[in-house]
C-alpha positions, -999 to +999 in steps of 0.1 A: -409+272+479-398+243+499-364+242+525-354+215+540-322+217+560-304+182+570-285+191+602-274+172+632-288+195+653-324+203+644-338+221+675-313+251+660-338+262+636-372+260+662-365+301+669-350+312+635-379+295+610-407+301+639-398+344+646-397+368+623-402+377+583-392+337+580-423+328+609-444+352+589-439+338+554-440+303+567-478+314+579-486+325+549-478+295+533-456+313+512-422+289+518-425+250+537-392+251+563-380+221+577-353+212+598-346+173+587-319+154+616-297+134+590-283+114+617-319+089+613-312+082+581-278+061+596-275+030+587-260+012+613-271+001+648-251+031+667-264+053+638-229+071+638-232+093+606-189+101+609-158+080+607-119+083+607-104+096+574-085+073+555-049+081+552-047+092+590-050+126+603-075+146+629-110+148+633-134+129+620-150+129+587-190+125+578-200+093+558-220+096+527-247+072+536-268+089+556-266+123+532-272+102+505-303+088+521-319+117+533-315+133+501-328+109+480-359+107+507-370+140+506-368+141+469-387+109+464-414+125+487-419+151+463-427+142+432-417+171+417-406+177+380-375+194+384-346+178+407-340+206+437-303+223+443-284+206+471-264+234+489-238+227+509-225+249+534-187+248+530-158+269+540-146+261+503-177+275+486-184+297+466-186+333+484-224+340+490-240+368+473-269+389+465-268+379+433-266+340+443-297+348+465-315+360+437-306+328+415-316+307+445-351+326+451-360+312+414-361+277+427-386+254+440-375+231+463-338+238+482-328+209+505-296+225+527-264+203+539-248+209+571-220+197+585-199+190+616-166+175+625-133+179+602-150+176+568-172+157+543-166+126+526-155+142+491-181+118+466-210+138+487-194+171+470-190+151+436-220+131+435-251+146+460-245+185+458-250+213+433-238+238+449-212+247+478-214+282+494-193+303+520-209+329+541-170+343+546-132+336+549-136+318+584-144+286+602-173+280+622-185+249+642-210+233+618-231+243+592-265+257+608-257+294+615-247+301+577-279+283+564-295+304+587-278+336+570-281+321+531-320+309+542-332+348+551-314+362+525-334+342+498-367+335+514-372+375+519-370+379+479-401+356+477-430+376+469-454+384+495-428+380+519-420+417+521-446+440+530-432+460+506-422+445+476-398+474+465-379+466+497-357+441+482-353+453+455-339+486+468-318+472+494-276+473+495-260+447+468-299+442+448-288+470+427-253+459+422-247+492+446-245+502+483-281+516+497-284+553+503-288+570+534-324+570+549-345+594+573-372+598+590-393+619+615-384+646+635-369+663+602-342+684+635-329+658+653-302+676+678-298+697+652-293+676+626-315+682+595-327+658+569-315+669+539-337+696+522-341+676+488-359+645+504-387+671+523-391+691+491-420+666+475-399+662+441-399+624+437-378+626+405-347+653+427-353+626+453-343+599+433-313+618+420-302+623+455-304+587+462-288+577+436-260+597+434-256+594+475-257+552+463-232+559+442-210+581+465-217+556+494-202+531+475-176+549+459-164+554+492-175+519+510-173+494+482-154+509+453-144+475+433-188+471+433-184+500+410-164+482+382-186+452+375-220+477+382-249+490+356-237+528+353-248+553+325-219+575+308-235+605+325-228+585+365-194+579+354-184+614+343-200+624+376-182+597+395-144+607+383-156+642+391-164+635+426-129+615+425-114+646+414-129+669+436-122+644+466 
């Protein structure tokens, strides 16, 4: 897979793609990261990539020019087959998801838009982009921290990535569920115990305790995950019993 991220401020990403399961994959030659500065693709002599928004108002607003251009570059580089997704980092996205990252992993070439200032010229959302995405309910300054978030969430589901490939699929939200509880050595802690079920060397009462501790997890965490998640007849009786009991 190929990432390229167009960003005013490139030197962000030196730590984040170097470090890391993202530094190790990139080794591997397993995903291409690069942090692309948009503002070089400016065409004017100040190379100014924002201007005032019609109509009045604060802030300033980013041209489509230069996004345009550095789009169109990196795809004409290329040569590949199947146009890449354009994801723009927006406030007004789309709220980001395990589920998105999954979609996301299945593609070739992702090419990353962040921005600054008070907004984007609205034909790059018509015209450049695929897709918009919000990492939550909040404002930040720009653009880089949640392509940073969105970036590690899909380049881990890349195979080889993981050192172990179950990992991602077992982790919180992959299984439409929260994660169950986990343990490890001393098996006393302070006098805490692990639970007797995961020492016993039963691998199929092990995975009934994990899933049923999923489930209660996220009965109790996460309940509306429950309504939209993958549940036998049998889980659900068990469920509004627990309910019940509770």
């Amino acid at each position: 897979m190929r990432i390229d991220v167009l960003t005013l401020f490139p030197e962000m990403f030196d730590g984040v793609f170097g470090a890391s399961i993202l530094g190790k994959a990139r080794d591997k030659g397993i995903v291409e990261l690069n942090a692309v500065n948009f503002r070089d693709y400016a065409n004017n002599k100040h190379n100014t990539v924002d201007d005032y928004p019609y109509g009045g108002g604060g802030g300033m607003v980013l041209k489509p020019e230069p996004l345009f251009a550095a789009v169109e570059d990196l795809v004409s580089r290329q040569h590949e087959e199947a146009a890449p997704r354009v994801v723009l980092m927006c406030p007004q996205g789309e709220p980001f998801t395990q589920r998105k990252a999954e979609q996301l992993a299945g593609e070739k070439h992702l090419i990353f838009v962040c921005g600054h200032y008070e907004g984007y010229d609205e034909r790059i959302r018509e015209h450049l982009v695929t897709d918009e995405i919000s990492i939550g309910d909040y404002v930040l300054t720009g653009g880089e921290l949640p392509a940073m978030v969105v970036i590690d969430s899909v380049a881990r589901l890349l195979p080889g990535v993981l050192g172990n490939e179950t990992s991602a699929v077992t982790d919180s939200f992959s299984t439409g569920l929260i994660e169950h509880p986990h343990y490890t050595r001393p098996a006393v802690f302070r006098g805490w115990e692990v639970p007797d079920v995961l020492l016993s060397g039963h691998h199929a009462k092990v995975e009934q305790w994990r899933r049923e501790q999923s489930l209660l997890r996220t009965l109790k965490r996460r309940p509306e995950l429950l309504e939209r998640a993958d549940l036998t007849d049998k889980e659900r009786i068990w469920l509004e019993r627990q309910q019940t009991e509770k």
